[in-house]
N, C-alpha and C positions, 0 to 999 in steps of 0.2 A: 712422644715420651712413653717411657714402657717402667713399671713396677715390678719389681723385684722381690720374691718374699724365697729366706733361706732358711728353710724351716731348720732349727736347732733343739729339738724336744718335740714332745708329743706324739699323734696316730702319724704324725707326717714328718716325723725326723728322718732328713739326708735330700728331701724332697727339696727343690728347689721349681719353684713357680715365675712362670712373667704373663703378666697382664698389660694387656696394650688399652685397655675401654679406660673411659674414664668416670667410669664407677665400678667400685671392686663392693661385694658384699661378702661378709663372713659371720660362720654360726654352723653351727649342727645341720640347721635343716637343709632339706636337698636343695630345695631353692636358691642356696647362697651360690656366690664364684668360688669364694673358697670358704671350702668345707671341711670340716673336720670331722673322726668318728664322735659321736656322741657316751660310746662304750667304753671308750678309752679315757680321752679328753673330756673331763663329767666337769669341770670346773668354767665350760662352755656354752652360753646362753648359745637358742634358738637362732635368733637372730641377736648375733653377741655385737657387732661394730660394722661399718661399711668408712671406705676410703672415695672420695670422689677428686678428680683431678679440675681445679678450680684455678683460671688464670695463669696458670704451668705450675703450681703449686699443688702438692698430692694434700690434703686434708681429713685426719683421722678423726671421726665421731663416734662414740661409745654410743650404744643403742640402749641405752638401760639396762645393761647386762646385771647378775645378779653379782658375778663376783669382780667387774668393772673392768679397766682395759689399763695397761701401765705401759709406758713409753720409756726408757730408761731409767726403770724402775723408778718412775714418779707415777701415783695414778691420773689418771688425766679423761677429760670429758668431750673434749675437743683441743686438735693441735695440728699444727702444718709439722710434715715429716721431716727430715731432712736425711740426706744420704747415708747410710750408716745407723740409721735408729736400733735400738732395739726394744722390740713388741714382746710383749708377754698379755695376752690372750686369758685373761680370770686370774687374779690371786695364785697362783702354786702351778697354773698351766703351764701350755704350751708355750714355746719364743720361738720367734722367727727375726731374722736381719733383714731387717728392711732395705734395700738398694733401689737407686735411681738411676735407669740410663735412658739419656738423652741421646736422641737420631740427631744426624748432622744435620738435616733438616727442619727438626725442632729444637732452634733456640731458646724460643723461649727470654726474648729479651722484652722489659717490660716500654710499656707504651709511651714514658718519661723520659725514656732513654731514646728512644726511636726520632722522638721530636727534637730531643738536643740533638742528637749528630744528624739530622737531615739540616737542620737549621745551621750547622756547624758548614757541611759540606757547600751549604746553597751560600752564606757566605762569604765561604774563600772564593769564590766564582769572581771572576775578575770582566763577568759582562755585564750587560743591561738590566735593569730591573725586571722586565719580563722574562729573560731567560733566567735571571736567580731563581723566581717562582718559579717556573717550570720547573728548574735542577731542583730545589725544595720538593715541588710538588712529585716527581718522578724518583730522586732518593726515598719520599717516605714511603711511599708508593712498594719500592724494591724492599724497603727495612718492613712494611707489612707485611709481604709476600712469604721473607724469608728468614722471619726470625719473631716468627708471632705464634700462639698457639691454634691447633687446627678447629676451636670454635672459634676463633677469631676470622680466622681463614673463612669459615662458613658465613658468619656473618657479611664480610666483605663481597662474597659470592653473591648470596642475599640481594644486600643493598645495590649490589650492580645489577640483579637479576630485575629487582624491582624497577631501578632507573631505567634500563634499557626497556621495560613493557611498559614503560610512563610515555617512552619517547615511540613506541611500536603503535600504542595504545592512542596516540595524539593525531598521528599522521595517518591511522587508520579512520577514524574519524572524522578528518579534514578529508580522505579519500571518499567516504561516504557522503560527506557532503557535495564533494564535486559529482560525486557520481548523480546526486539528485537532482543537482540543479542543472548536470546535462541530459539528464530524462529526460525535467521537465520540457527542456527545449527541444530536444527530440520529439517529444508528446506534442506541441505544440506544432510544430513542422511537421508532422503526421498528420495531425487535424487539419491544418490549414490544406496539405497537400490532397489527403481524403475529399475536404469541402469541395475543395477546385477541380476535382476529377469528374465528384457526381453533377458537379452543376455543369461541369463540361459535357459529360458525357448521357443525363437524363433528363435537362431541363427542354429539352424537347418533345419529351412523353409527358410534360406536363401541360395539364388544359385547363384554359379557364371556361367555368360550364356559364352561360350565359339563362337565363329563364324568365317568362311573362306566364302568368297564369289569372283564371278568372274561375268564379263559379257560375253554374246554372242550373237551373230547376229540371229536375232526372222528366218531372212529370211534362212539362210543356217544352222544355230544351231550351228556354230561350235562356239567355244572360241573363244575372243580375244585374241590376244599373244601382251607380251610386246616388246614395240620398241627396235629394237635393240638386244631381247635376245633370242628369236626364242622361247619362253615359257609362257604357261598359265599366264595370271596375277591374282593373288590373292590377297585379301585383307584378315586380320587377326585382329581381334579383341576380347575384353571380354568384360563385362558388366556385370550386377548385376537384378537378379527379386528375385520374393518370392512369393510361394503359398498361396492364398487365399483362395481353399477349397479341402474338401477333394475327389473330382473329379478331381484331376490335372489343376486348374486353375492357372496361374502365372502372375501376376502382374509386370512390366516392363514400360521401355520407347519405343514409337515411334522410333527413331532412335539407339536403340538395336536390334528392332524388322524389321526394315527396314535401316540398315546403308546407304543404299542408300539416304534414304530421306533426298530432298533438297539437294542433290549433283549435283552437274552440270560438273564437271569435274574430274577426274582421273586422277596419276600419270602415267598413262597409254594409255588413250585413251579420245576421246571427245564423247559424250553421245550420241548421234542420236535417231531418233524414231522409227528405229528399234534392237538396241541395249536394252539389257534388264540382270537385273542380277538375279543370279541363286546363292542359299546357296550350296555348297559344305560339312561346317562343320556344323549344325545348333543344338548345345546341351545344357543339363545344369549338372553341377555337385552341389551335397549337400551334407553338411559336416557330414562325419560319413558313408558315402553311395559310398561305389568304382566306380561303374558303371554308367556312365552319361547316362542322359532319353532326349530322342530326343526329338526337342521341334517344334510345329506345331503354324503356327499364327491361331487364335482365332476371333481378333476382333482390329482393329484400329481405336482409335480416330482421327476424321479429324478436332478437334477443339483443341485439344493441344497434349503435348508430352506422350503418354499412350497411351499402348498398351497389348491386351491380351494375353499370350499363353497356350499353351494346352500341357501337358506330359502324359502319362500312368503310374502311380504311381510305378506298377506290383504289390501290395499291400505292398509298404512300408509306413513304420511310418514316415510321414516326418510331423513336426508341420505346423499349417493351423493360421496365423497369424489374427488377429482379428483387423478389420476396424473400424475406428473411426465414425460413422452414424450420430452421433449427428452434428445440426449445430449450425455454430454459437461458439464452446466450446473453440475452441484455441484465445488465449491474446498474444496481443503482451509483450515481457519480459521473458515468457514461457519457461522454460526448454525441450527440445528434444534429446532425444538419434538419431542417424543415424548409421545404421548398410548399409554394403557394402563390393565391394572389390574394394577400390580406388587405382590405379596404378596397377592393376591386376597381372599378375603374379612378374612383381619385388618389390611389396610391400607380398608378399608370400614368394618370397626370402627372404627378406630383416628380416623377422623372424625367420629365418632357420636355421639349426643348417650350420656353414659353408662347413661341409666334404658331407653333402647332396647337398647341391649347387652343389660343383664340382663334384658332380655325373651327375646331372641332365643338368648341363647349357647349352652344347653344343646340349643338344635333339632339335628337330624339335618342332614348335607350336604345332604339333594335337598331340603328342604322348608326349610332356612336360605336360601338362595339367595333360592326363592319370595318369603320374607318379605319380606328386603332391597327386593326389586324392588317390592312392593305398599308398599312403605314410602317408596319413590321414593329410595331409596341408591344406588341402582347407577350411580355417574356414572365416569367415565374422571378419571386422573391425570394434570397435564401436566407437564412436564419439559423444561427447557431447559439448550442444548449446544451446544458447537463440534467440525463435524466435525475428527478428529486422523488421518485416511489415509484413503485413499479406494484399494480393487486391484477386478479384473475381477471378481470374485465376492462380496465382500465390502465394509463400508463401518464404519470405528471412530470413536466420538464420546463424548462424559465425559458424555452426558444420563444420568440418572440411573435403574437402571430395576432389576429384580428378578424369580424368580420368580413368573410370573402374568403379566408385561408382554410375554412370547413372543407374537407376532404383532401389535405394536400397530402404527401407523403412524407412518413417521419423514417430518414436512414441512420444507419448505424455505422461505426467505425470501419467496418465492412464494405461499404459503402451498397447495404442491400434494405431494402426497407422493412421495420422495423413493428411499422406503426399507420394509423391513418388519422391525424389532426381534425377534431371534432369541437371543440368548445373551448371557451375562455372565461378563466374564475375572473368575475368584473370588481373593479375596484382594486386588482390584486394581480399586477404585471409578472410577477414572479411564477404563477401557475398555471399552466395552458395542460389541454385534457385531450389524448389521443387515445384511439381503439388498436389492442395487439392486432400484429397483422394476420393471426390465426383465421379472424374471424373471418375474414376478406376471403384466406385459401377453402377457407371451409365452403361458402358460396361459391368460389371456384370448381368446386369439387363435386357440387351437387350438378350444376351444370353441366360440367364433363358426364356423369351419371346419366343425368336425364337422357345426354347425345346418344349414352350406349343402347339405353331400353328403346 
């Protein structure tokens, strides 16, 4: 719909205007649509009146003029236009003929009328009740489109814009959803297929270190004997390393590699300063390999639990595990495998065929080991986990692990090790305590050095 003003008097007689907006303002100031000179026309407010286009109805509002606004020739404060008005603009102003033309396309039929003849059309329909509603729903549908006014129009735009990003909006959503839940199973079949590579492809460079140890007097050499039993005392333990190259390197814990360390007393004897212990058994066994290779210390960290040792290969194939270098790489949340031999030889039972057991159980520690090994037991435990804190010297993850598993290696999604498994928070299954594998390369590193000078 478009406005029409035929100016008949005033700064703007002969002038004829069309406005298509559907707010018209009028008044002197420059601001208005239409304006008038304020020199001429003095009988005209500032902002004298404005016309706004309201449900296809034009709607004239006097603005608090001084000399008011008259519509054939009544004064008036507010009124819907009609075709043919005539405006007089202040007391003794200007007049202008108001006209309305209507586009073919703006009807402009009111929204009362729409519903009776869609409801008319839909039923003379001589089919089904579903197709009436359709013909109802698709005549009003036609009678909104094309005989409504253009904020109508927008409205409708609107509401279908909004519907359609409800319906964008849902299935984008449900998209996100699937999309998670086939991460998750991807992430899953990732980890699982990661675990299954490294245990395929490393649990052979993993050893379990076997150990007997006793002390003796530095001054005379001889043994201690235990109290009471007229006999050497012994200690007997196992642990867990794994080579890092293929020069017989072995990666381990400080107190695998000195069970001594930080001991202060024995069930045997009190420690003095010239009291000193001496390895008796000091080996490693690898899976797939009968014959254990005696193991030599290397190198001990004085800043945390790691320590190096040294074997003579004799040229076997044993796999050379591969350290994580990068820093910085490991997130806390992080999935970790941990390989080891946690609870050492009775978690070796404990998967054994039972009529082996009662072969073996009653043997001696040095020569039970043996057995296991010629028996082809001796495999590494693997165990998976999310790391739960990651600090400068330390590294906390719920893999599951035990005395025996001290020195295993802790790998990463990567499937390169990460870590080296040292301790277990007791009473508290959820937190097990590994060393970065920094520290290990760093003793690596010094050894290379030493080989240069």
């Amino acid at each position: 719909m478009k406005a029409i003003f035929v100016h008949l008097s005033g700064s703007r007689k002969g002038d004829t205007q069309i406005f298509a907006s559907e707010k018209i303002s009028i008044g002197t100031d420059v601001s208005n649509d239409l304006r008038f000179d304020s020199n001429i026309d003095k009988n005209i407010s500032n902002y004298h009146a404005e016309i706004q286009l309201k449900n296809c109805e034009y709607v004239l509002k006097d603005k608090e003029s001084t000399n008011g606004t008259l519509v054939n020739n009544r004064l008036v404060s507010e009124i819907v236009l009609k075709d043919g008005d005539l405006i007089e603009f202040g007391m003794g102003g200007p007049k202008a003929r108001f006209r309305i033309k209507t586009d073919e396309a703006d009807v402009c039929k009111p929204w009362t009328e729409m519903l009776e003849d869609s409801l008319g059309i839909a039923r003379t329909s001589q089919r089904g009740r579903l197709t009436t509603a359709t013909t109802f729903v698709r005549q009003l549908l036609w009678e909104a489109f094309t005989q409504s006014s253009r904020s109508f129009k927008l409205g409708i735009y609107i509401a279908l814009f909004i519907i359609s990003s409800g319906f964008v909006a849902y299935f984008y959503i449900q998209y996100v959803r699937l999309s998670k839940t086939v991460e998750k199973v991807r992430l899953l079949e990732f980890e699982r297929s990661v675990a299954e590579n490294i245990i395929k492809t490393y649990s052979g460079g993993v050893c379990l270190i076997q150990g007997t140890f006793y002390f003796y007097d530095e001054e005379t050499g001889e043994p201690l004997m235990m109290m009471g039993r007229g006999q050497k005392g012994i200690n007997e333990y196992t642990g867990t390393g794994f080579l890092v190259t293929t020069d017989g390197l072995i990666l381990t814990n400080r107190h695998i590699a000195e069970p001594w360390w930080e001991m202060e007393t024995s069930p045997y004897i009190h420690i003095g300063p010239t009291i000193k212990p001496r390895f008796e058994i000091f080996r490693a066994f690898f899976p797939g390999i009968k014959e254990p290779f005696t193991l030599k210390i290397e190198k001990i960290s004085e800043e945390v639990d790691v320590a190096l040792l040294r074997i003579d290969t004799r040229g076997a194939k044993i796999p050379v595990l591969e350290l994580d270098t990068a820093e910085g790489g490991a997130a806390v949340g992080e999935s970790i495998i941990l390989l080891g031999y946690p609870a050492g030889v009775n978690a070796i039972f404990a998967k054994t065929d039972p009529e082996i057991v009662k072969q073996l159980f009653n043997l001696p520690f040095i020569p039970l080991v043996q057995e296991l090994s010629n028996w082809g037991l001796i495999r590494p435990l693997a165990t998976q986990g999310h790391l739960s804190d990651i600090m400068r010297n330390r590294i906390v993850y719920d893999a599951q692990t035990t005395a025996g598993g001290s020195g295993g290696p802790i790998f990463n999604t990567k499937g390169k090790v990460m870590g080296i498994n040292y301790g277990i928070f007791p009473g508290f299954r959820g937190s097990n305590f590994g060393v970065p594998i920094r520290y290990g390369i760093d003793l690596i590193k010094l050894i290379s050095l030493g080989k240069k000078d």
